[in-house]
C-alpha positions as CSV (number, residue, x, y, z in Angstrom):
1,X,213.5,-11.5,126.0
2,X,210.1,-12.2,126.9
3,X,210.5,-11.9,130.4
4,X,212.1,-8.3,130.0
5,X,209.0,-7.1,128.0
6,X,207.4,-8.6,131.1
7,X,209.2,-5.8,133.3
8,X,208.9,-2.8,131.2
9,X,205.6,-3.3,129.6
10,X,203.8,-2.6,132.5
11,X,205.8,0.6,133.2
12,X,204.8,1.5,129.5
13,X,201.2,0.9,129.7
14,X,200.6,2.7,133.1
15,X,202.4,6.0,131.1
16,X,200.2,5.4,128.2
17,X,196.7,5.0,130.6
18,X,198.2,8.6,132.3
19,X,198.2,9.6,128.3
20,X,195.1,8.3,127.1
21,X,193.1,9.4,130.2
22,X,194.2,13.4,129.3
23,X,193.5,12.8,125.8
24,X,190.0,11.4,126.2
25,X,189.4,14.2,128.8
26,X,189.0,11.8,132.1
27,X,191.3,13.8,133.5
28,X,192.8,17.5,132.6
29,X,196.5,18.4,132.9
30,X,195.4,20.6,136.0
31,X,194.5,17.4,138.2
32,X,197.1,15.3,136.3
33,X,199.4,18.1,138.2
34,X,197.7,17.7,141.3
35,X,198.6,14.0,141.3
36,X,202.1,14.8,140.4
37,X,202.2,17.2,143.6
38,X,200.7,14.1,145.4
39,X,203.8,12.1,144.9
40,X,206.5,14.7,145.1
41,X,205.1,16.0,148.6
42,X,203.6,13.0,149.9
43,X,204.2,9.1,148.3
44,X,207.5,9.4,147.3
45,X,208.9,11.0,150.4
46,X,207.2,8.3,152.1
47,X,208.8,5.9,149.7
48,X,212.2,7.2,151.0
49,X,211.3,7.3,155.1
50,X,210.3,3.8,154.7
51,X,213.3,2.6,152.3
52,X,215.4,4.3,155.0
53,X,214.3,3.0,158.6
54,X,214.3,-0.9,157.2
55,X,218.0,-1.1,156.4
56,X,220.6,-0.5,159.0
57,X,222.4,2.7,158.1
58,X,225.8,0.9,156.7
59,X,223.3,-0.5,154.1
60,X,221.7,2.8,153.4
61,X,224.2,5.2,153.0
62,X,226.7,4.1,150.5
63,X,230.0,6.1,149.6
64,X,230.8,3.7,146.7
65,X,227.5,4.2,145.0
66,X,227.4,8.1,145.8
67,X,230.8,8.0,144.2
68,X,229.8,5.9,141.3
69,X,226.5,7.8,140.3
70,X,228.0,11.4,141.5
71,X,230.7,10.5,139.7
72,X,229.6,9.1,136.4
73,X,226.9,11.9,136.5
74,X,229.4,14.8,137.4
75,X,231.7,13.8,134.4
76,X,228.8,13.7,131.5
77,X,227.4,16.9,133.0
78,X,231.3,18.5,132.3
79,X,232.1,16.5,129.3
80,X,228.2,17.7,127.8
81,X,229.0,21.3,129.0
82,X,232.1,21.6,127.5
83,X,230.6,20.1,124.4
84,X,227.9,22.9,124.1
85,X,230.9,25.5,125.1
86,X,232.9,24.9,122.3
87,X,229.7,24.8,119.8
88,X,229.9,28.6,120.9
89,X,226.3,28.0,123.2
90,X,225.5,30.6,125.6
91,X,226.3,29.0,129.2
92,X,223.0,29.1,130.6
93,X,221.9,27.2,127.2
94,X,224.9,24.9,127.5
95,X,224.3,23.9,131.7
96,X,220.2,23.1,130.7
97,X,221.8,21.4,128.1
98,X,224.1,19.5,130.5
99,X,221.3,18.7,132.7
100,X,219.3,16.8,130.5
101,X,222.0,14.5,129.9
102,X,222.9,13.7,133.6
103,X,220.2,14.1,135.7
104,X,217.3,11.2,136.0
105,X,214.4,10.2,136.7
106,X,214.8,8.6,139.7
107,X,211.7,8.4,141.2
108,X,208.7,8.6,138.8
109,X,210.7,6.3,136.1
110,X,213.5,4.8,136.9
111,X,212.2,3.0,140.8
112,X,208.9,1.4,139.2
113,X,211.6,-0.3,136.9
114,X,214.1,-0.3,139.3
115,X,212.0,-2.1,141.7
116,X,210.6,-5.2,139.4
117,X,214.2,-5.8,138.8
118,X,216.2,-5.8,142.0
119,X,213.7,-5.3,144.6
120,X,213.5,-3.4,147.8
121,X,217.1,-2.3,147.0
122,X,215.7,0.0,144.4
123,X,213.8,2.2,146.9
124,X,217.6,2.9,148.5
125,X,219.0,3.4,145.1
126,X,216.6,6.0,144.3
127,X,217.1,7.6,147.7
128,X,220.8,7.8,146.7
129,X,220.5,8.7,143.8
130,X,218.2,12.4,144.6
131,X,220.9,13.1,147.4
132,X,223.1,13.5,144.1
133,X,220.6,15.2,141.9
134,X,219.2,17.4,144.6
135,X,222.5,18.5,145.9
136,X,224.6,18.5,143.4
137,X,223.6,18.2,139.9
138,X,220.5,20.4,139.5
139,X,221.8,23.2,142.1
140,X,225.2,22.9,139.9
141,X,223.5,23.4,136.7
142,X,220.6,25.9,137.9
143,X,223.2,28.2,138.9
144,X,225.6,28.1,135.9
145,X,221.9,29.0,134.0
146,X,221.9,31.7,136.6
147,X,224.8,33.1,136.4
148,X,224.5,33.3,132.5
149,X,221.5,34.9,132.0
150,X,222.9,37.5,134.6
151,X,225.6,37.9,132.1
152,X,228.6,37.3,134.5
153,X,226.9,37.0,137.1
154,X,228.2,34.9,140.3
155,X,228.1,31.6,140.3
156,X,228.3,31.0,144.1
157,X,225.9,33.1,144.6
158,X,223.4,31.8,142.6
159,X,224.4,28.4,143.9
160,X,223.7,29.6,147.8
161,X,220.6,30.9,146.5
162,X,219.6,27.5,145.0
163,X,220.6,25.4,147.9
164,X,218.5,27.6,150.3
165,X,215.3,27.1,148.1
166,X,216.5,23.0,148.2
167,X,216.0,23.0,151.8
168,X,212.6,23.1,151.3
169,X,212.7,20.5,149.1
170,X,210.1,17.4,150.9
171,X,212.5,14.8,148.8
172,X,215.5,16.2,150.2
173,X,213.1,16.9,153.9
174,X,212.4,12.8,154.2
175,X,215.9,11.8,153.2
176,X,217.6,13.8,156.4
177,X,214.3,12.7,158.3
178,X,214.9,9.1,157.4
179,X,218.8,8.7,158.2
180,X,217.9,10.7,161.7
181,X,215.6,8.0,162.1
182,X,217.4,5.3,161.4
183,X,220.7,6.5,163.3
184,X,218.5,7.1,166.4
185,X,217.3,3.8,166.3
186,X,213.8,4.7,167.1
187,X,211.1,2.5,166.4
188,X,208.1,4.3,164.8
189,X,204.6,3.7,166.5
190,X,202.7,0.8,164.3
191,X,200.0,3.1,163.1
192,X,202.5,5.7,161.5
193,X,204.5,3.1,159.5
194,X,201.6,1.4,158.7
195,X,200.6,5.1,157.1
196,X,203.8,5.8,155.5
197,X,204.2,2.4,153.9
198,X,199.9,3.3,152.3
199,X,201.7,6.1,150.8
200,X,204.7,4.8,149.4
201,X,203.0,1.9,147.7
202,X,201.2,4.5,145.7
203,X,203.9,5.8,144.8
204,X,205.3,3.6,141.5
205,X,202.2,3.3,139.7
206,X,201.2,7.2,140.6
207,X,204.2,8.5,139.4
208,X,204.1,6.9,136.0
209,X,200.6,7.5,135.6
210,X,201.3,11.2,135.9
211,X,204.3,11.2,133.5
212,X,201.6,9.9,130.7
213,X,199.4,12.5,131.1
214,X,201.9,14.9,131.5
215,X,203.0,13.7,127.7
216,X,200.1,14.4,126.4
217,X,199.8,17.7,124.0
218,X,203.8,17.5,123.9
219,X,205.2,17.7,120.5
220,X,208.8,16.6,119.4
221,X,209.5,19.6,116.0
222,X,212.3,21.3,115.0
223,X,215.4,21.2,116.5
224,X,215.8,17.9,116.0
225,X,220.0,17.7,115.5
226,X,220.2,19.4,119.1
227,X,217.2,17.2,120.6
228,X,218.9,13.8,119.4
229,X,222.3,14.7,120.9
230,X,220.1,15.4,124.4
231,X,218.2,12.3,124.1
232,X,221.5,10.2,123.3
233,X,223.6,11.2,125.9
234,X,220.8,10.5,128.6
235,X,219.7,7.1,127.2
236,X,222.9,6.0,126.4
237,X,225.9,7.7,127.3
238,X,224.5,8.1,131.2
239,X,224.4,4.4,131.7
240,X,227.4,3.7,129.9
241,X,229.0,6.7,132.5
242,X,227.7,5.2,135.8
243,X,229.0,1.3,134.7
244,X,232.3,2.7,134.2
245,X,232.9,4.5,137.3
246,X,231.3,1.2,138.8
247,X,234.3,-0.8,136.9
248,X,236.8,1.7,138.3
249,X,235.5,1.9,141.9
250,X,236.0,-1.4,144.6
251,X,233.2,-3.5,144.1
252,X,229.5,-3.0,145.4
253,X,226.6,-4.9,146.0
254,X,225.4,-6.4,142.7
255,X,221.7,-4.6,143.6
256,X,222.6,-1.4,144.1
257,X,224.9,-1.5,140.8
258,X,222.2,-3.1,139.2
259,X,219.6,-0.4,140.2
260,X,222.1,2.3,139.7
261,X,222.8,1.4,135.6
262,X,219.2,0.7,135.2
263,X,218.2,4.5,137.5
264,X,220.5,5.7,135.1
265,X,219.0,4.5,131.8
266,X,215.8,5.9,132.4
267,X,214.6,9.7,131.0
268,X,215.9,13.0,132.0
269,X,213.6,14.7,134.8
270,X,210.2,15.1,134.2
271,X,210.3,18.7,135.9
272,X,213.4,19.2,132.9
273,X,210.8,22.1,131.0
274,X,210.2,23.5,133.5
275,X,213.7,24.0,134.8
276,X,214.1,24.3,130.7
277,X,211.5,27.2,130.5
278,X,212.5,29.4,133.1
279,X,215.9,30.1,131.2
280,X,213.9,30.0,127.6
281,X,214.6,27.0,126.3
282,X,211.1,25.3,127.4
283,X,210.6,23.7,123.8
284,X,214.1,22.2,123.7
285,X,213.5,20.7,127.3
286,X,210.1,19.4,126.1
287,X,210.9,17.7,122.8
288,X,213.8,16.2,124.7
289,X,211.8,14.7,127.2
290,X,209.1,13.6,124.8
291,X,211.3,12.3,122.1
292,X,213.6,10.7,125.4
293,X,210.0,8.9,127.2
294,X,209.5,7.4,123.8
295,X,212.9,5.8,122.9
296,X,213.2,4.8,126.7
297,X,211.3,1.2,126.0
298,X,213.8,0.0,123.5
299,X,216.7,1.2,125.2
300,X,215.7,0.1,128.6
301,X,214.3,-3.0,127.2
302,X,217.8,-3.7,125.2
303,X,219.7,-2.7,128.9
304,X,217.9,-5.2,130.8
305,X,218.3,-7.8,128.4
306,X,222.0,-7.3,128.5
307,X,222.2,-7.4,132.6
308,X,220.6,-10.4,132.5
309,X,221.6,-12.4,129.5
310,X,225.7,-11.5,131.5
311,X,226.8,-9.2,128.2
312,X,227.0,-6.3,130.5
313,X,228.9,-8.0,133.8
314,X,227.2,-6.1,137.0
315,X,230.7,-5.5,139.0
């Protein structure tokens, strides 16, 4: 077990340096969100180029694991809107709801971790893994909250409207960029890569220093039955989603399953208030996300230790 705390202590103490350094006034949550802008727009897409042109494109893009997290995310998402449906939730309330249980992440989480446990695979995971939360689960559920606050409003058009503001999106910009790249073949002059790989080795320890000061001044009160069900179903149930689709599906590189259990695992989306806010349910979103970032290190912790000691058999 030592040797697990040996992963995800250091993921843990880079969050709680982000924390501390807001707390003690270092740094204020105005250049904490700077940083964070650093690594959407810059480190992580740079993260993905370069996870992208190393691997021949058979490696890279993978139908079994885009069916296996897609899936496995897809079916939470219905199961956990359904769920909130029947408790007689408002359907905007129920798809932000939704969303927190099936959406991760990826890339400020769940590759740090990822990466000290598979490797270089994790950066392809992650890639994967935002093709299905950019394009499918957060346009899905952004325009179910949009159609419901519009009180019958369309669906599809509130989903066009949500895939045209994705195609700005620079994580969604360096994916396409990155399999053009590598299908052309083209060889990128040595000073570029050697720029693009500077930037996505900030990445990891970036990212999770900006979720810890993002933390800070968060507060988990009230609502607590409704947080615990959010915070269950992504810590425990999303995991449990993904493996079984992997069971069901033909077999895949033990990696890439690995990475997409342990992507899985990890908190919902640190952007989740936001998204959360914008349909009024900002303090649900938050408490969720604190009360999730805590929990994570036992659960994670517990998850590794299982993949490694064979009680949960990678298929």
């Amino acid at each position: 077990m030592l040797d697990i705390f040996a992963i995800t202590t250091p993921i843990f103490l880079l969050i709680g340096i982000g924390y501390l350094a807001v707390m003690l006034r270092l740094l204020d949550k105005g250049q904490v969100q700077s940083l964070g802008g650093f690594v959407i727009n810059f480190a992580l897409p740079a993260l993905i180029i370069r996870a992208l042109i190393q691997k021949p494109i058979g490696e890279v893009f993978n139908p079994i694991y885009l069916a296996a997290y897609g899936l496995g995310s897809g079916a939470l998402f219905a199961a956990v809107l359904v769920f909130a449906r029947l408790r007689g939730k408002p359907l905007g309330e129920s798809a932000v709801f939704a969303l927190g249980t099936s959406s991760a992440n990826s890339g400020f989480i769940g590759y740090p971790i990822a990466a000290m446990v598979v490797g270089p695979m994790a950066a392809i995971a992650m890639a994967l893994n935002m093709v299905v939360e950019n394009l499918l689960m957060i346009p899905t559920a952004l325009a179910l909250a949009e159609a419901g606050r519009q009180q019958g409003g369309s669906f599809w058009s509130a989903l066009f409207k949500t895939l045209r503001r994705l195609t700005r999106n620079p994580i969604l910009i360096a994916i396409f960029s990155g399999l053009i790249i590598a299908v052309s073949g083209l060889e990128l002059p040595a000073p570029v890569f050697k720029t693009i790989d500077m930037l996505a080795t900030a990445a990891g320890p970036t990212a999770l220093f900006v979720v810890g000061g993002s933390l800070y001044g968060l507060q988990v009160r009230g609502m607590f039955s409704e947080v615990s069900q959010i915070v269950f179903a992504k810590l425990l149930l999303h995991p449990l989603a993904v493996f079984l689709m992997l069971l069901w599906l033909p077999p895949l590189d033990p990696a890439l399953a690995t990475a997409a259990i342990v992507l899985a695992s990890v908190p919902m989306l640190s952007v989740y208030p936001i998204l959360g806010q914008r349909y009024g349910h900002g303090e649900l979103c938050t408490a969720s996300l604190m009360l999730a970032t805590l929990l994570s290190f036992v659960t994670v912790s517990t998850l590794l230790w299982l993949i490694e000691a064979q009680r949960l058999p990678i298929p």
